[in-house]
N, C-alpha and C positions, 0 to 999 in steps of 0.2 A: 504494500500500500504506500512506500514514500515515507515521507517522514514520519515518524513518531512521537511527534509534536501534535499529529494534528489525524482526525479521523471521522470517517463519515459518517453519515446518521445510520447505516444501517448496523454500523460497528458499535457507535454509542448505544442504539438501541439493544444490540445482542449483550454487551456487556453491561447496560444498568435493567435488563427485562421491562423497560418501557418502548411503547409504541413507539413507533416513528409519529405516529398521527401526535402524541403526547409532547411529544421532543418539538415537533411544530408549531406546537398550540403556546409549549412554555416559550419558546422564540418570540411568537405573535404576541405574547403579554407581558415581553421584555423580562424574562427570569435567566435566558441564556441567551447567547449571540453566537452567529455562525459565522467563520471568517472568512467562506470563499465559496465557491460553488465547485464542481467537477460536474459540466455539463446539468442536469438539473439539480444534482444531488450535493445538498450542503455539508459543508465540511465545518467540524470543530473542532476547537483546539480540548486539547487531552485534560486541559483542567478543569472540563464542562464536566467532567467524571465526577470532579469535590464539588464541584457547583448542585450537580443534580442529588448527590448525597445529604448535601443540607439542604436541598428543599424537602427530599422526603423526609428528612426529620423533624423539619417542621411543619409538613402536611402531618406526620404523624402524630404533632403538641399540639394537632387545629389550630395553626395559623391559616388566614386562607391565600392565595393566590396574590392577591393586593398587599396585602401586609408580608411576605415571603418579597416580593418586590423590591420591597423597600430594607430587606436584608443584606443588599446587594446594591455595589456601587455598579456606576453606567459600565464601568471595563468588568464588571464579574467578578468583580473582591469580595469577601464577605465584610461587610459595614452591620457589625450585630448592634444594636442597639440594646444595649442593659435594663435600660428602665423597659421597654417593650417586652421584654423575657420576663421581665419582675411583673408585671400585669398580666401576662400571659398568664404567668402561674397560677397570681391568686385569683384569677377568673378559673382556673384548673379547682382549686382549693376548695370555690364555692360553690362548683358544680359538684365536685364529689360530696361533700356533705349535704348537697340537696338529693342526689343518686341514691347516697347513704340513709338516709330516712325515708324516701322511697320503697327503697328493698325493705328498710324493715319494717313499715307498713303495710306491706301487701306481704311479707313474712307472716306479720301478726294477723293481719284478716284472711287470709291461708288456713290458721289454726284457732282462729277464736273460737273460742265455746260457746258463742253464742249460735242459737239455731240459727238468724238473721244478722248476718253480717251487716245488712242495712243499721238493725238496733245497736251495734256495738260503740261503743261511747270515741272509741279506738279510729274505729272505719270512720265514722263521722266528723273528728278532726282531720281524718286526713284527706276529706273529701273538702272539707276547707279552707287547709292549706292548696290545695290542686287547683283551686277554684281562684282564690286570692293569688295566686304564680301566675296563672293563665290570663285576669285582668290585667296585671300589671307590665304583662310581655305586651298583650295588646295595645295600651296605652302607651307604652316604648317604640310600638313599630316593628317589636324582633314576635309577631306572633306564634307560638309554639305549635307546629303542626302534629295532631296525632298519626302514626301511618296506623293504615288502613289492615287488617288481615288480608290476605291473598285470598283466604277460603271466605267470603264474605264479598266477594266480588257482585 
């Protein structure tokens, strides 16, 4: 292939198990740059390897696309931003503990002894709290979508 500086999408695709279509799209939203063409086929430099490795790590800390962006200077440096990791987090922090009473309210209405989990003092707060989260997403604009069952079609 030439130099080993530099290689083409279908190389970076086989070595990071991302599409090409993926490798395109992150291009198109400015998260990597291609430095050349070979006839249609874009070419990148070898350090688009560490590039696409911190974004999957932080696709995998849910940052999204736009915020992953702005990790990265315009030449492909990593520009990490401290304070955005420190929010990241504690946005991480507060969804666990809301996950976590979650789980263990539908743990507890699982096994209440009550015949009607409707009647349970238990279930009832937590249809409260559900209730009171779901307003407040609403009124923020981030509203919290249920997915649907598949079997429920």
């Amino acid at each position: 292939m030439g130099n080993r500086q530099e290689m083409d999408i279908r190389e970076v695709s086989k070595r990071t198990g991302l599409p090409s279509s993926t490798l395109r799209y992150y291009e198109e939203k400015g998260l990597i740059q291609s430095i050349s063409r070979r006839g249609i086929t874009r070419v990148f430099p070898a350090s688009v390897l560490e590039q696409l490795s911190l974004i999957s790590l932080a696709r995998y800390a849910g940052f999204s696309l736009d915020e992953i962006a702005n990790l990265f200077t315009y030449s492909g440096k990593p520009n990490i931003d401290r304070e955005q990791l420190l929010d990241k987090a504690d946005a991480l922090d507060k969804n666990i503990r809301r996950l976590e009473a979650m789980r263990d309210g539908l743990r507890h209405v699982a096994n209440c002894p009550e015949e009607n989990q409707l009647e349970c003092a238990n279930f009832q707060n937590l249809i409260k709290k559900a209730m009171k989260l779901q307003h407040k997403e609403e009124r923020k604009g981030t509203s919290v979508k249920l997915r649907k069952n598949p079997k429920n079609k």
